[in-house]
TORKOL-4160 file (C-alpha; in steps of 0.2 Angstrom, whole numbers, padded with zeros to 4 digits, m for minus):
183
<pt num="1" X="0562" Y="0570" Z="0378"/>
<pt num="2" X="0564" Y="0561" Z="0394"/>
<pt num="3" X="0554" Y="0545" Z="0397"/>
<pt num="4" X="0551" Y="0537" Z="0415"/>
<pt num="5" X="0552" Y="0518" Z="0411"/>
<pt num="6" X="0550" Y="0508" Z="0425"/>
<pt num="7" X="0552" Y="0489" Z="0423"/>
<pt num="8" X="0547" Y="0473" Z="0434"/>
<pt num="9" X="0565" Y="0466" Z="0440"/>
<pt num="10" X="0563" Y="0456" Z="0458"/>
<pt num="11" X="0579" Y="0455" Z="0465"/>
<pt num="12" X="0575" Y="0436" Z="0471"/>
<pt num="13" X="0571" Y="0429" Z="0451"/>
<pt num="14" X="0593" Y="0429" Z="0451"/>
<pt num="15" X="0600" Y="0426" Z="0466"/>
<pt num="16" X="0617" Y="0426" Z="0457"/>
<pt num="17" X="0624" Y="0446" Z="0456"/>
<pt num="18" X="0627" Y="0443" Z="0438"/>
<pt num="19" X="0614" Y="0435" Z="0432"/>
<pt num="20" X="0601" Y="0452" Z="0439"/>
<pt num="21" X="0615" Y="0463" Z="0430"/>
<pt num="22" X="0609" Y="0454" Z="0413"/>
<pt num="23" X="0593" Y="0455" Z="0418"/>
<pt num="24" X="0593" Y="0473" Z="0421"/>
<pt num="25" X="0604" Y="0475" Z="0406"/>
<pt num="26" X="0591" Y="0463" Z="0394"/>
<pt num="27" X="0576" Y="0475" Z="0402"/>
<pt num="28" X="0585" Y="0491" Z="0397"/>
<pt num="29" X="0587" Y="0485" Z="0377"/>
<pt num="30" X="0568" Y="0479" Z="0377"/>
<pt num="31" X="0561" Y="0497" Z="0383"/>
<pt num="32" X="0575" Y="0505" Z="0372"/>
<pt num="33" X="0571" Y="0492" Z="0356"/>
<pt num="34" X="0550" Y="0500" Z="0357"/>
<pt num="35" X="0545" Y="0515" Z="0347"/>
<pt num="36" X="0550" Y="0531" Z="0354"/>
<pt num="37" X="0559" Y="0526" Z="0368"/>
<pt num="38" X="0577" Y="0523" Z="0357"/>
<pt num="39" X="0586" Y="0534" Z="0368"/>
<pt num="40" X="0576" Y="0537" Z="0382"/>
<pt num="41" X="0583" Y="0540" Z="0400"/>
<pt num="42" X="0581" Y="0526" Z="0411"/>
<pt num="43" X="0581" Y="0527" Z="0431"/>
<pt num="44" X="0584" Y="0513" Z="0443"/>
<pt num="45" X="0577" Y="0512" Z="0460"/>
<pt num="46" X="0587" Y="0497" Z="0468"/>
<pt num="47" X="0583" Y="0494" Z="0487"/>
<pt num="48" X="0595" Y="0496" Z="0496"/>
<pt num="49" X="0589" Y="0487" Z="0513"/>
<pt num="50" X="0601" Y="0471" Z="0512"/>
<pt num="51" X="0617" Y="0481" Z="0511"/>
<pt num="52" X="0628" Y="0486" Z="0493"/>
<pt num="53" X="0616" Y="0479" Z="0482"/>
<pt num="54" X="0611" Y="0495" Z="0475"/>
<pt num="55" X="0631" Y="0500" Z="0473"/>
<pt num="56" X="0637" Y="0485" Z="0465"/>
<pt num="57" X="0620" Y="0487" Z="0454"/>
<pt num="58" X="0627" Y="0504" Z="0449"/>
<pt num="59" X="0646" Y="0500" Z="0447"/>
<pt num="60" X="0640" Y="0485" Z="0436"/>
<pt num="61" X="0627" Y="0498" Z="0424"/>
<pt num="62" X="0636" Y="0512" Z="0425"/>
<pt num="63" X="0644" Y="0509" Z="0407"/>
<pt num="64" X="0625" Y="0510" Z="0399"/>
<pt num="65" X="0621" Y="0530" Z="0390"/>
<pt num="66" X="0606" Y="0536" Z="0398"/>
<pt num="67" X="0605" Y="0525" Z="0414"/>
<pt num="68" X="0605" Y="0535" Z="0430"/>
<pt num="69" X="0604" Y="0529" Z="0448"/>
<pt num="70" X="0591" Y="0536" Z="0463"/>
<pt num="71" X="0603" Y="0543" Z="0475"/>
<pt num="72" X="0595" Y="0545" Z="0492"/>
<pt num="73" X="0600" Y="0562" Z="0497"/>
<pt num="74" X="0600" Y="0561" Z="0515"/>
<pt num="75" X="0612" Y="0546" Z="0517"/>
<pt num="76" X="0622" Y="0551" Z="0500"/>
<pt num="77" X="0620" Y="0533" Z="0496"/>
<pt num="78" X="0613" Y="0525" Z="0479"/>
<pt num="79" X="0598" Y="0515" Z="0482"/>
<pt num="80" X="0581" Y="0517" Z="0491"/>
<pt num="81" X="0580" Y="0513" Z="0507"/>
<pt num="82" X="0563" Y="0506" Z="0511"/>
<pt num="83" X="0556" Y="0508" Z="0530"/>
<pt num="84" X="0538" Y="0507" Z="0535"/>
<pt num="85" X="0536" Y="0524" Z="0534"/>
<pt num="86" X="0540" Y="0522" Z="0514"/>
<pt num="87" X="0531" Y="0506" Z="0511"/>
<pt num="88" X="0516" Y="0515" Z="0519"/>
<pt num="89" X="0516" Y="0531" Z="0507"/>
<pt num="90" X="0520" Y="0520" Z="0492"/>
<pt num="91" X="0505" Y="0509" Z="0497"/>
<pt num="92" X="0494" Y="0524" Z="0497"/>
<pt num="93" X="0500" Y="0533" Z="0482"/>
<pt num="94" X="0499" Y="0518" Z="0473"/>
<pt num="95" X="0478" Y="0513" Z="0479"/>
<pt num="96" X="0475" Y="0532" Z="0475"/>
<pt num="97" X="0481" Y="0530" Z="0458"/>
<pt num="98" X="0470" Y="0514" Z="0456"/>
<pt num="99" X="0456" Y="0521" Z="0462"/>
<pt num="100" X="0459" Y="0537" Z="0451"/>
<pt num="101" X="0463" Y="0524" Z="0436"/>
<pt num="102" X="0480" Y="0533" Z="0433"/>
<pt num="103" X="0490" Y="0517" Z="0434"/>
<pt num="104" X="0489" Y="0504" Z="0421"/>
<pt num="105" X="0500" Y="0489" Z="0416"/>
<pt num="106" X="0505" Y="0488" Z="0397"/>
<pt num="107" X="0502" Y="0474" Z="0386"/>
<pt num="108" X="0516" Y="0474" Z="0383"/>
<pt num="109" X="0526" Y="0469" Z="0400"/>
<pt num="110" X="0546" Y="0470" Z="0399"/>
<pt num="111" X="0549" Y="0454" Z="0408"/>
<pt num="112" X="0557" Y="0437" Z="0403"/>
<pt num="113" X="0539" Y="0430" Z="0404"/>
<pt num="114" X="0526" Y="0440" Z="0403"/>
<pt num="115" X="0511" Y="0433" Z="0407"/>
<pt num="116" X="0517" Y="0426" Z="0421"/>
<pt num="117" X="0524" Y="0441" Z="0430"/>
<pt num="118" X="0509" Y="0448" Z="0425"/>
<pt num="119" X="0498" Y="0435" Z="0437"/>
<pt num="120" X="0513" Y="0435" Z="0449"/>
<pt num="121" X="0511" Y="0455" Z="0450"/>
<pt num="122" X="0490" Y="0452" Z="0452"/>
<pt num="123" X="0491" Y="0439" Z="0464"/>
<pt num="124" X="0503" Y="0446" Z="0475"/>
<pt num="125" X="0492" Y="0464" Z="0475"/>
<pt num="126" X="0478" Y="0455" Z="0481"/>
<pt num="127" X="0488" Y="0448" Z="0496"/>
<pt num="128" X="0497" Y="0463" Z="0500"/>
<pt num="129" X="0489" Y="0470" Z="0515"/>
<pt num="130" X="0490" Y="0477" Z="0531"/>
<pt num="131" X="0496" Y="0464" Z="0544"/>
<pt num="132" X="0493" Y="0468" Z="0563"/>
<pt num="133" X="0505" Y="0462" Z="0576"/>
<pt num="134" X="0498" Y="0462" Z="0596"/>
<pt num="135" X="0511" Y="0469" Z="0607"/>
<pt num="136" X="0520" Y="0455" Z="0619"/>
<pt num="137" X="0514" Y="0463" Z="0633"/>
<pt num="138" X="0504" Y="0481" Z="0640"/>
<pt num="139" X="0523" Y="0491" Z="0641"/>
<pt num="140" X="0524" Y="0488" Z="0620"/>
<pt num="141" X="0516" Y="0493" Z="0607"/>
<pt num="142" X="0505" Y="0485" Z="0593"/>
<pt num="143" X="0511" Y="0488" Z="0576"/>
<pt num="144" X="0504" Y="0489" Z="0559"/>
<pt num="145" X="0514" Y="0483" Z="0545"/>
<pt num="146" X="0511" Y="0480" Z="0525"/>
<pt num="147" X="0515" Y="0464" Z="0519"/>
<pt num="148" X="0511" Y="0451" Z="0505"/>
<pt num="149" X="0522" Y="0438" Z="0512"/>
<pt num="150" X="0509" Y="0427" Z="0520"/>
<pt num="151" X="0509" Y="0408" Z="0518"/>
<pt num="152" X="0525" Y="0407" Z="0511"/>
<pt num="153" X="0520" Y="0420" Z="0496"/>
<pt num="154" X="0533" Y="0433" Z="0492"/>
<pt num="155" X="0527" Y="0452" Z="0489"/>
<pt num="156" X="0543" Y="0457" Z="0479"/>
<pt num="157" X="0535" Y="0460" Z="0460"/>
<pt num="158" X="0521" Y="0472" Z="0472"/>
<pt num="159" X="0536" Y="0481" Z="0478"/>
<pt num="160" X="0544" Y="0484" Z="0463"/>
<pt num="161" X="0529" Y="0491" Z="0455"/>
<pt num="162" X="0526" Y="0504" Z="0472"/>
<pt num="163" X="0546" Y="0507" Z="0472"/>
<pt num="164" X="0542" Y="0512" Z="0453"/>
<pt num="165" X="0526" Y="0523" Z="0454"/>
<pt num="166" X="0532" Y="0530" Z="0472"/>
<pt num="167" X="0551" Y="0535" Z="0469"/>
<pt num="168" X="0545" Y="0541" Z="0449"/>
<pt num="169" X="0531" Y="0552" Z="0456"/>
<pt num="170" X="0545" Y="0560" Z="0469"/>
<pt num="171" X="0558" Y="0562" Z="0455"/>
<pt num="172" X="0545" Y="0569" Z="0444"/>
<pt num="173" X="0541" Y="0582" Z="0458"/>
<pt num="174" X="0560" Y="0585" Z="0462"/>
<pt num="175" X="0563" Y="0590" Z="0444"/>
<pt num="176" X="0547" Y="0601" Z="0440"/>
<pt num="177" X="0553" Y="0611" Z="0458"/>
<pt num="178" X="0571" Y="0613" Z="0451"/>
<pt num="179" X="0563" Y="0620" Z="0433"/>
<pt num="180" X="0551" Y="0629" Z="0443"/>
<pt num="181" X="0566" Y="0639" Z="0450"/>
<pt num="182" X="0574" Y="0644" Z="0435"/>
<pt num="183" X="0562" Y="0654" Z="0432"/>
């Protein structure tokens, strides 16, 4: 049985390498330690937008049964490179599936602190928005960008949860197409 578990892990909660590593790790054993998901599969979506992260995420994890890595195909590179082009389908598929009522948080969170990831993940969606920016002068052009970082708020714990729901529904699809042409 293969279970997709996604799990809230903002990269700026520990600054320090090792520190996420455990983190990562500590997530991992509280999704594996609830019923039914034992020995379930787990995937990780690391951005990959500042650099190595996403390898040195990998080579620090790789040791754990049944974890695997997104590998973006294109740049045969670990990680998930998020432009505007990204943020803007994840944004989408993510209200479509709110609007649908297809996407639900648990009561039981897998995070060091629950509830307050929880209000962190519910304040930061109701920031999160589409931020216009004029163009300097009548040669450039305006531009349109999502972002919950206003007012010195962060907009990581929403991006985790689009990374999660958008890079899970592609990897869904890739697999039902590779099945599909077995037949």
């Amino acid at each position: 049985m293969l279970h997709y578990a996604p799990f809230l892990t903002p990269k700026n909660d520990a600054a320090d390498p090792s520190r996420q590593f455990d983190l990562v790790t500590g997530h991992i054993a509280q999704i594996r330690s609830s019923i039914g998901r034992k020995a379930c599969r787990v995937f990780v979506f690391v951005e990959r937008n500042l650099g190595f992260e996403a390898e040195h995420h990998k080579r620090a994890l790789d040791y754990i049964p049944g974890v695997s890595f997104y590998v973006d195909q294109k740049a045969n590179r670990v990680g998930v490179l998020t432009t505007e082009a990204t943020k803007h389908a994840m944004a989408t598929l993510v209200v479509s599936m709110l609007a649908e009522r297809r996407l639900h948080v648990l009561p039981t969170l897998y995070s060091k602190e629950p509830e307050a990831m929880r209000t962190r993940l519910r304040e930061q969606m109701e920031t999160y928005s589409a931020q216009f920016k004029q163009a300097p002068d009548t040669f450039g052009k305006d531009k349109i960008s999502l972002s919950g970082k206003v007012g010195g708020m962060k907009d990581d714990v929403c991006i985790c949860l689009q990374l999660a729901v958008y890079f899970t529904q592609l990897e869904t699809q890739r697999a039902h197409e590779m099945f599909a042409s077995l037949d």
